[in-house]
C-alpha positions in Angstrom: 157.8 71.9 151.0 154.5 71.7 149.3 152.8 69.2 147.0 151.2 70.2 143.7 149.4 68.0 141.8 151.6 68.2 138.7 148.1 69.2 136.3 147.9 72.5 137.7 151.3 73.1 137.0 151.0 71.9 132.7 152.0 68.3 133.5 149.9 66.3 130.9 149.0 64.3 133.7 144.9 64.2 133.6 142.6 61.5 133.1 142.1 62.8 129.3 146.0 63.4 129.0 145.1 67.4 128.8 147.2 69.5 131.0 145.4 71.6 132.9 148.2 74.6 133.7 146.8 77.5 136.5 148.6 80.5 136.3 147.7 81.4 139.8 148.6 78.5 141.3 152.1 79.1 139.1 152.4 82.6 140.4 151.9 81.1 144.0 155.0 79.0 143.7 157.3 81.2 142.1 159.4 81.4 145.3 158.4 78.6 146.7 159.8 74.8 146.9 157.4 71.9 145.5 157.2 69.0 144.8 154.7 67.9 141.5 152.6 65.0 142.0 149.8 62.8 140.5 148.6 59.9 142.5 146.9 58.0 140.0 149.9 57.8 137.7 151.9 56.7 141.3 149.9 54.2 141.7 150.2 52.5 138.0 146.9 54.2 136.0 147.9 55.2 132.3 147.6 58.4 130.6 144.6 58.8 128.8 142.2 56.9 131.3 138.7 56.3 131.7 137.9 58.8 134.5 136.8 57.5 137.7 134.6 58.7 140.3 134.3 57.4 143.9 131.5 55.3 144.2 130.7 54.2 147.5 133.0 55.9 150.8 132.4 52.2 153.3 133.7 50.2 151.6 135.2 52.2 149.5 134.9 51.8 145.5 136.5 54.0 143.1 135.4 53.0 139.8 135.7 54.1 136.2 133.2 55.1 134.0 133.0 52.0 132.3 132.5 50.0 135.6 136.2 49.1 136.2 137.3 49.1 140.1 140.6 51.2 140.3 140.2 51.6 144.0 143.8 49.7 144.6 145.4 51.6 141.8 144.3 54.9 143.5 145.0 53.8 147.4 148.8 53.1 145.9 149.0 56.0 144.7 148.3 57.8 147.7 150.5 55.6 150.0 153.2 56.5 147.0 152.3 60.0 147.9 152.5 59.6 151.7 156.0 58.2 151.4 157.2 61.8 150.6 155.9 63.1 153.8 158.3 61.0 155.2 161.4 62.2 153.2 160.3 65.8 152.8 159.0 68.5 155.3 155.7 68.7 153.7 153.7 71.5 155.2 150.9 71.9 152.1 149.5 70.7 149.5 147.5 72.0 146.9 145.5 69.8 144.5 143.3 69.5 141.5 139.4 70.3 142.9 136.7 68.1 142.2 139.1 64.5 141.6 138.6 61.5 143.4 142.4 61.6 144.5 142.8 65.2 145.2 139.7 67.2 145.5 139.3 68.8 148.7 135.9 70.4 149.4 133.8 68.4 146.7 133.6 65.8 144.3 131.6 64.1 141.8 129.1 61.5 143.7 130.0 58.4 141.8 127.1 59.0 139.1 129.3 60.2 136.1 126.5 62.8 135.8 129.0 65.7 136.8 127.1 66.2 140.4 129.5 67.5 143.0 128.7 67.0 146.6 130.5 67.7 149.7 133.6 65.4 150.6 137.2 65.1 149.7 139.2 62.7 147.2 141.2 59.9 149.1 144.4 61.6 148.6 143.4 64.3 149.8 141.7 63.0 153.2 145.1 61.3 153.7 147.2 64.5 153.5 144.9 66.0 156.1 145.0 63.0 158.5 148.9 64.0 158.7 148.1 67.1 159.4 149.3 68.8 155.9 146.9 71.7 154.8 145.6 70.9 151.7 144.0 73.1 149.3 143.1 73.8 145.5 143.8 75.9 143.2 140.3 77.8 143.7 141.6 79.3 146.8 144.5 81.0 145.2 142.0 83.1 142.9 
C-alpha cells in the first residue's frame, strides 16, 4: 500500500485550493494500490489557507504567513495519517516536495521568502521513523 498526497494526484487539496495533478506520479500508480492523503486537511485546516512554513524545528512552530501557529493542526494531521499505518500495510509514501507536512529532502526555512534548505516536513519525518520510504514526486521524473 502506498500513501499519496492526494495533490499530486488532482485532489484540490493545496494551501491555494489548486490542484496540483503529476502525470508521472499518476503513471507510477497505475497498477499500484494507494491510499490519497493530505495531512493538513486531516488535521482540521480549510481549503484555501494561508500557507505555512515551519518556523523553528525545537520547539517546533509551524506558522502561517500571517503569524498564525498551526503547529497542532499539522501534528493531528500527521497522527491522522499514522493511524493508517496501523490499518494498512503501508510500505511507501510519496508526497508533495518542499511542504511543511510532506516534503522530504527540503523545505522552505520559515521566512516566507521561498528559501529551501535541507530537512523534511513533519509528516514526512514521521513516515520515516516507521520505517515507510518516503519520496516525492521529483524522483519519479
Amino acid at each position: 500500500m502506498i500513501l499519496v498526497s492526494g495533490c499530486l494526484l488532482g485532489l484540490c487539496c493545496r494551501y491555494d485550493g489548486k490542484e496540483k495533478e503529476f502525470e508521472d506520479v499518476l503513471d507510477y500508480l497505475k497498477d499500484k494500490t494507494y491510499i490519497p492523503i493530505c495531512p493538513e486537511q486531516m488535521g482540521g485546516l480549510s481549503t484555501p489557507r494561508d500557507p505555512a512554513e515551519i518556523v523553528t524545528n525545537d520547539p517546533l512552530s509551524i506558522q502561517t504567513e500571517t503569524g498564525v501557529d498551526v503547529t497542532g493542526q499539522f501534528l493531528k494531521g500527521v497522527d491522522e495519517v499514522v493511524k493508517l499505518l496501523s490499518l494498512y500495510d503501508v510500505k511507501e509514501a510519496i508526497l508533495k516536495s518542499r511542504s511543511p507536512s510532506c516534503g522530504t529532502y527540503q523545505i522552505y526555512d520559515g521566512t516566507f521568502n521561498r528559501t529551501l534548505i535541507n530537512g523534511s516536513g513533519v509528516m514526512s519525518k514521521r513516515l520515516q521513523e516507521a520505517s515507510v520510504k518516503v519520496i516525492n514526486e521529483e524522483d519519479l521524473v
